[in-house]
N, C-alpha and C positions, 0 to 999 in steps of 0.2 A: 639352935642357930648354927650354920656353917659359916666357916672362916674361908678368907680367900686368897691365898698365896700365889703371886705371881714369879716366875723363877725362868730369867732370861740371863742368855749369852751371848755379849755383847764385846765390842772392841773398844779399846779406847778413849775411841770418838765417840762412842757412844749407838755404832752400827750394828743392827741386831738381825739384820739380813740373813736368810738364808746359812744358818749355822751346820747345818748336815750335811751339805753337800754342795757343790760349783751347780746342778744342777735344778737343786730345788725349788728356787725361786729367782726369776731372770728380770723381775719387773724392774724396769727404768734402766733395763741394761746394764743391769748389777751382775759381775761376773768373778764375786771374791768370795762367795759362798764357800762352805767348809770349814770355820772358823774351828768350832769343834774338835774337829778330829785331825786338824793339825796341829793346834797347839794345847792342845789337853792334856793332864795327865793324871796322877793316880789321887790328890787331893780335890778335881774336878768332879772326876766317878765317885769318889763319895759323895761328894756333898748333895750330886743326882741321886744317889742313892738314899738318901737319906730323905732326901724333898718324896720320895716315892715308895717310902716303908711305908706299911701299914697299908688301908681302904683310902681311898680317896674319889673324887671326881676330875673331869676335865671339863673345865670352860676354856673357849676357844672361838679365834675367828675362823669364820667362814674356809679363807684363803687358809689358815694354817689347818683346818679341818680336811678340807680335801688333801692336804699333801700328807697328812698324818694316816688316812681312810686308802689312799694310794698304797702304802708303805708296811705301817702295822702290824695289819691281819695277814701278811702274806712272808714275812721274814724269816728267815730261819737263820740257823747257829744261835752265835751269841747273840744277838737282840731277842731271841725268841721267846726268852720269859716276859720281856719286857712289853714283846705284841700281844702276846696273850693277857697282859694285866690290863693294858688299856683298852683292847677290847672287851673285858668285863664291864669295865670303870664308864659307869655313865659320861656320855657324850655331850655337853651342853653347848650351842653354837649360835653366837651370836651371829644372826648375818637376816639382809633385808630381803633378801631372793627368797622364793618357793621352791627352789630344785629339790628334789629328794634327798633326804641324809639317808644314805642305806647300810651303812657299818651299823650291828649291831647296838643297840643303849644309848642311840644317840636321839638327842631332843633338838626341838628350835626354839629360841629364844628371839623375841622380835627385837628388844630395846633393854636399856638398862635397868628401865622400873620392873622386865623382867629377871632381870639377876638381883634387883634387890630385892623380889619378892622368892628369887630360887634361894638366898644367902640366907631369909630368915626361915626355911623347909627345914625340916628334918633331913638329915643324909651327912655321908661325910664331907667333909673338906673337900673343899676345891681350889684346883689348881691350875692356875695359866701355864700352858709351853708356848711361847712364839706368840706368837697375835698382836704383832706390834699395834693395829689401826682398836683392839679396844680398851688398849690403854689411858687414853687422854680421858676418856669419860666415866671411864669407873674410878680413875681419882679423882676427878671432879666430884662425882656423886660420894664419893668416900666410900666407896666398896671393896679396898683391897686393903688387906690388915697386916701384910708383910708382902717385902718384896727381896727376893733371894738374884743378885744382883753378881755373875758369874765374868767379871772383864780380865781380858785377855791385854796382855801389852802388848797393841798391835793398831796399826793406824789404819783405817780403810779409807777415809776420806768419800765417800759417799754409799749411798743406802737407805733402808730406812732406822731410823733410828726412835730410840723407846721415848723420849723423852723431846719428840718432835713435835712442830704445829699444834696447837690443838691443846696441849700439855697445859694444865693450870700450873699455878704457883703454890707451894705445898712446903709445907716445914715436916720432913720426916725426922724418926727416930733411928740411928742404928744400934741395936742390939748386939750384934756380932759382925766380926770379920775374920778373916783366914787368909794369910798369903801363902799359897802354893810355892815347894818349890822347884819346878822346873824353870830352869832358865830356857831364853829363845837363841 
């Protein structure tokens, strides 16, 4: 049986928008993207790093699959190890539409009883980047076994955010934390 780690970065408030870059992700006229790579620092790259040692998979929404499919396969310098692992790393994509997935290992998944039937497969670990909208229903269904929770002390005040509409009511466990220290 695969486990399913979801591991977002967020503000705050709880905004998980568009963390890569001002241009990633525009919906709702969200223009605070970057989150990331402005207030990051050397205890944040670990602990990405760490979420992405070893084999793993990616489950992913749709919207975060195409901006991930965009980017990827095509980077170079330093992110280039990082394009190359996940394009190995099967692709698993929840999303309602037929359009073609054409990044290499990628699958479609129609619904959640398909991720609860991918989570009891053989294969490794899977892992969420971004995909704020299939958050609400795989903790509903009870499909994510850790969630590696990366907040930045920073207020965005709109977005979308991980823990939005839709979100059940949930008694989690924390296992660990870590405060970084770069100050802002």
């Amino acid at each position: 049986m695969r486990r399913i780690a979801g591991a977002v970065f967020l503000s705050l408030d709880g905004v998980m928008q568009a963390p890569g870059g001002p241009t990633e992700d525009y919906i709702g006229g969200f223009d605070e993207g970057g989150l990331l790579f402005r207030f990051a620092d050397d205890g944040i790259f670990e602990t990405i790093g760490s979420l992405f040692a070893g084999e793993y998979d990616l489950l992913l929404g749709r919207r975060t699959y195409d901006i991930f499919a965009a980017y990827w396969p095509y980077v170079e310098g330093d992110g280039a190890e990082m394009g190359r692992a996940f394009t190995r790393a099967g692709k698993h994509v929840l999303t309602r539409g037929d359009q073609p997935l054409e990044w290499e290992n990628s699958y479609r998944l129609g619904g959640v009883d398909d991720v609860a039937a991918l989570k009891q497969s053989e294969g490794p670990d899977l892992i969420i980047q971004g995909s704020s909208a299939i958050y609400p229903g795989l903790l509903a269904a009870g499909l994510i076994d850790r969630l590696t929770l990366m907040t930045f002390p920073v207020m965005l005040g709109r977005g979308k955010r991980l823990f939005g509409d839709g979100t059940p009511a949930r008694i989690l466990r924390m296992v660990d934390h870590k405060v970084t220290p770069r100050e802002l």
